[in-house]
N, C-alpha and C positions, 0 to 999 in steps of 0.2 A: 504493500500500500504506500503508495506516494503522498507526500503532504505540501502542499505549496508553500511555500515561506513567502515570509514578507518584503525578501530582497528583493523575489520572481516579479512576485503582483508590483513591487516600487518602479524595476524595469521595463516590466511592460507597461506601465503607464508612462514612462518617458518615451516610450516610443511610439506609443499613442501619441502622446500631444506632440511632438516632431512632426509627425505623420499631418496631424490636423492644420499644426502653423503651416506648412509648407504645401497645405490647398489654399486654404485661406487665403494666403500668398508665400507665392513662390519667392520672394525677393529676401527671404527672411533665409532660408538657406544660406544664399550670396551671403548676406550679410553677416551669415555664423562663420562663413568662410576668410572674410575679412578681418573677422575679431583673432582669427588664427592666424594672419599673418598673412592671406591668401595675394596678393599682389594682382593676377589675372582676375579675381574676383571683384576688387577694387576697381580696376578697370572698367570692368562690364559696367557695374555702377554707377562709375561717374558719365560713363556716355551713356548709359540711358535716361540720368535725372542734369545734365550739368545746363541743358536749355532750359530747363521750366525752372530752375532756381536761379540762373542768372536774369531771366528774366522777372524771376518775382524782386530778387536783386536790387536788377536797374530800376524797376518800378517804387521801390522803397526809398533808397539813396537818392535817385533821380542823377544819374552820372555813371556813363556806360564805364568808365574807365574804374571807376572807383567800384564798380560790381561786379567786375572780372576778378579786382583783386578779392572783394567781399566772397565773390563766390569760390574761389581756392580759397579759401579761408574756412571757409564752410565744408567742402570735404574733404580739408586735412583734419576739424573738428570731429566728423563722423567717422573718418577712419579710428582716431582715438578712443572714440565713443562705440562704435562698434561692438564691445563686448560686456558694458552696462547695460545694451539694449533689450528693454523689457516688452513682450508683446503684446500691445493695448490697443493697435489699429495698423494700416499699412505702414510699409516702409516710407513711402515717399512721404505720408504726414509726420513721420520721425522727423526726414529731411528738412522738412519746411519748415517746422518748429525751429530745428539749428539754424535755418535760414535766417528767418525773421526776427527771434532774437537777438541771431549775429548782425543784424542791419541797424535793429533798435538801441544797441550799444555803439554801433558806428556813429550813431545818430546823436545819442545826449555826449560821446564827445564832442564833433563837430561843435556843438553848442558851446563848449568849453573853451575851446578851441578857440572860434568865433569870439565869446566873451574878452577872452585874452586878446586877442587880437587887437579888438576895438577900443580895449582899453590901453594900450600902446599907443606912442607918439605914432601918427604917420598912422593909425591903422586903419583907417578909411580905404588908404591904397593898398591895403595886404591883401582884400579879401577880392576874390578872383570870383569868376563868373563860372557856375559850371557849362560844358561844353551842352549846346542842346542835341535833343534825341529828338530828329527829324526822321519822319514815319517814310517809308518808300512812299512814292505817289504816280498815280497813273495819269494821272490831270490833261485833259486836253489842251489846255494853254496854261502861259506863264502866269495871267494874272488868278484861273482856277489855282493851281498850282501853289502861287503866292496865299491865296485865301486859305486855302485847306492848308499849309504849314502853319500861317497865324492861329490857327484854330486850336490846332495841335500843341502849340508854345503855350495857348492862352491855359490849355486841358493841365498842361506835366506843370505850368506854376502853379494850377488851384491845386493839384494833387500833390504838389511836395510842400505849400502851406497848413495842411490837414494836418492837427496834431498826430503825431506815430502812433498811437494806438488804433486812431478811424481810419489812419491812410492803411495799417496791414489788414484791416478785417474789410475796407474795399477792395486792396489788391488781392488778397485770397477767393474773395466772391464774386467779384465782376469781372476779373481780367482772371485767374484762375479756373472758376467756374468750380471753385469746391464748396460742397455744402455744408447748411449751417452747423451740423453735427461733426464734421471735419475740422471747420475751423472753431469751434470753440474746442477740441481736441490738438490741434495747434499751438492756440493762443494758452493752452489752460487755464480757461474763464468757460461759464455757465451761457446755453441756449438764447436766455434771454441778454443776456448782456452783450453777445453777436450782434442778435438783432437793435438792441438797443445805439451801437456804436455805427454799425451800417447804417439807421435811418442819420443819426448826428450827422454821420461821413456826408451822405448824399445830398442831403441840407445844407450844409456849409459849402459844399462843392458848387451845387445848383448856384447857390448866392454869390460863388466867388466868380464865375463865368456871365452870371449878370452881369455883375460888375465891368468884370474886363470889357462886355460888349458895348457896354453904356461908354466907358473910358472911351473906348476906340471910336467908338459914332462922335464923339464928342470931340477928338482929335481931329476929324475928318473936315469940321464943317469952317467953311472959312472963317 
């Protein structure tokens, strides 16, 4: 008579939940693969997630240059992290959380940054323009052309005016397209409080694009 120990039934439940995480999603393998050291694995990784995070990236900082560097920033972070990682939803919301935090502390430096700055003799002149992020455009003429980049200029200032916590819970839902239950798993904040930040986001945005159009009609007229 055979009697099952407790080590058997412990074993086979890890190999159960293995089994389970890696329908769930496959990416969570990879990423056990990485916490070991896996190089090729890391690899596959970063090309399959390094577009959607440099883009959530540039959309945060608002400066293509400064979220290339953000975004190697971000998975040299998850390769180190890689073997704290606990399974509570997909990998790539892993990702974005590292993301978005890593943009949010890029962020209250800058501020610092800027403070200092402007509190130096001369710092009026230190502080530089960031470069703009001009959308490709199909425009049949220069002055369509010229409009829809003004458009664009007027969208990426009211979106990098947005206090950081409503600009990441717009860029996560509008320009991401992930859902409210995703990104309060992200941000680690409650359902309502998404929504809550998304209507403020949208609101202030709406108002700050008035504005620029009002400015610019106003510019226009002899």
């Amino acid at each position: 008579m055979v009697v099952a120990t407790g080590v058997d039934e412990r074993a086979d439940k890890t190999v159960l939940d293995a089994v389970q995480d890696a329908v769930q999603d496959p990416e969570r393998e990879a990423l056990r693969r990485v916490a070991d050291g896996d190089v090729e694995a890391f690899a596959l990784l970063v090309e399959r997630h390094q577009e959607r995070l440099l883009r959530v990236c540039r959309r945060m900082l608002g400066d293509a240059e400064e979220a290339r560097d953000a975004t190697q920033e971000v998975f040299v972070k998850a390769f180190r992290k890689a073997g704290s990682y606990r399974p509570r939803g997909q990998v790539y919301t892993w990702l974005y959380r590292i993301a978005v935090n890593h943009c949010l502390n890029r962020l209250r430096r800058r501020k610092v940054v800027r403070f200092l700055q402007l509190s130096a003799p001369g710092g009026d002149e230190m502080e530089g323009e960031a470069p703009p992020l001009d959308p490709a455009t199909d425009a049949p003429d220069p002055l369509t052309e010229l409009e829809s980049r003004r458009r664009w200029q007027d969208a990426r200032r009211a979106l990098a005016a947005l206090p950081p916590n409503q600009r990441a819970v717009l860029v996560l839902v509008r320009f991401e397209g992930l859902a409210y239950k995703e990104v309060a798993e992200v941000l680690g904040i409650s359902l309502g409080a998404v929504e809550s930040r998304l209507f403020r986001a949208m609101r202030n945005l709406e108002a700050a694009l008035a504005a620029e159009t009002t400015d610019g009609e106003a510019g226009e007229k002899p």
